[in-house]
C-alpha positions, 0 to 999 in steps of 0.5 A: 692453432684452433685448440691453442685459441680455444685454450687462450679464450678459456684462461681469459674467462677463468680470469687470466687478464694478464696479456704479456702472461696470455700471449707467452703461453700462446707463443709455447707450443705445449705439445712438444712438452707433453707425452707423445701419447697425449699430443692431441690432449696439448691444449686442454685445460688439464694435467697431463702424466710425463716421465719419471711419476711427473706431470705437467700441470694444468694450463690455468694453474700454469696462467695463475702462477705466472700472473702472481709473480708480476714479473717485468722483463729484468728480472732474475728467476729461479724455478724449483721443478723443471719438470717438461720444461714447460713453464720456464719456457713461459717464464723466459718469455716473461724475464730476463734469466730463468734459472731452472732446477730438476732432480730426475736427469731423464727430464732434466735433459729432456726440457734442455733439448726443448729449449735448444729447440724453441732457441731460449737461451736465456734459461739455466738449467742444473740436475739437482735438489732443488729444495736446496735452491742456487746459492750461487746464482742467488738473490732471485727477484722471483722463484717459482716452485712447482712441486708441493711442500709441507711449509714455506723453504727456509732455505728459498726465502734466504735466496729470495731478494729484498722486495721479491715474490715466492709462488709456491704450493703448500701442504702435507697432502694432496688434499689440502694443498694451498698457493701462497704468494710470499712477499719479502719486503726490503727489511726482509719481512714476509707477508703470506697470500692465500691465492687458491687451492692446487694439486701438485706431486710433492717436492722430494728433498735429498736426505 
């Protein structure tokens, strides 16, 4: 309990100020998402390697991408790269259905376990490419991806509602990957913000 304290302490003074985003992540217990090598690394502020060449990311990059979609408690959202789990645990805390995507079966079932487990049965999952989003379940009020891509995915911003939110990773290297937060107005127009500079494994999309 004394290092999820200390991790919540650190993401205010990174500039985290979002209190319903803080006490989501004070109330998921990281360490049933991470290896169990790494169980005493839970709560520092890095990522760390799961199955499958995955990673879960670092715990203010988490913070970061959850404050930008400013969400409220009815909305629908849809994240691209299940991963752990981690994150759309957060997000269920946060909105009213998550709806959640991961291409590799070993952590797409490994994350539905973890769910039945913390009881959040408000999230939907699906094995699958995520590049291609959830036409049947969409518009989305709010989609997260997490994993990078070389530009913006047409195909999510179809599946984006009128006056929605997009968090995603942009970049064709590791070096040189942006956050952007696109906003769709209720003309479907776009607006692009440049939030800070990450590091995420790249979205693989089926050929």
């Amino acid at each position: 309990m004394a290092s999820r304290i200390r991790l919540i302490m650190k993401l205010r003074t990174s500039g985290v100020q979002n209190t319903d985003v803080l006490a989501a992540i004070e109330h998921t217990p990281r360490e049933w998402f991470v290896e169990e090598a790494f169980t005493d690394h839970a709560y520092d502020d890095t990522a760390l390697p799961i199955a499958a060449g995955q990673t879960i990311s670092q715990p203010t990059v988490v913070a970061w991408m959850t404050a930008a979609l400013e969400l409220t408690p009815a909305m629908r959202v849809l994240e691209i790269g299940t991963g752990s789990g981690y994150q759309a645990a957060i997000l269920a805390r946060l909105a009213r259905r998550v709806y959640t995507i991961e291409r590799h079966r070993e952590l797409f079932l490994a994350a539905q376990e973890r769910f039945n487990r913390l009881k959040l049965t408000n999230i939907v999952t699906k094995c699958g490419d995520g590049a291609k989003g959830w036409k049947e379940a969409a518009p989305f009020e709010r989609i997260i991806v997490t994993a990078a891509t070389k530009e913006i995915p047409a195909v999510l911003l179809e599946q984006l509602a009128p006056g929605g939110v997009m968090v995603v990773p942009v970049g064709g290297s590791v070096a040189d990957q942006i956050l952007l937060r696109i906003r769709k107005d209720e003309s479907g127009n776009i607006a692009t913000q440049h939030l800070m500079n990450v590091r995420f494994v790249p979205l693989v999309e089926d050929k």
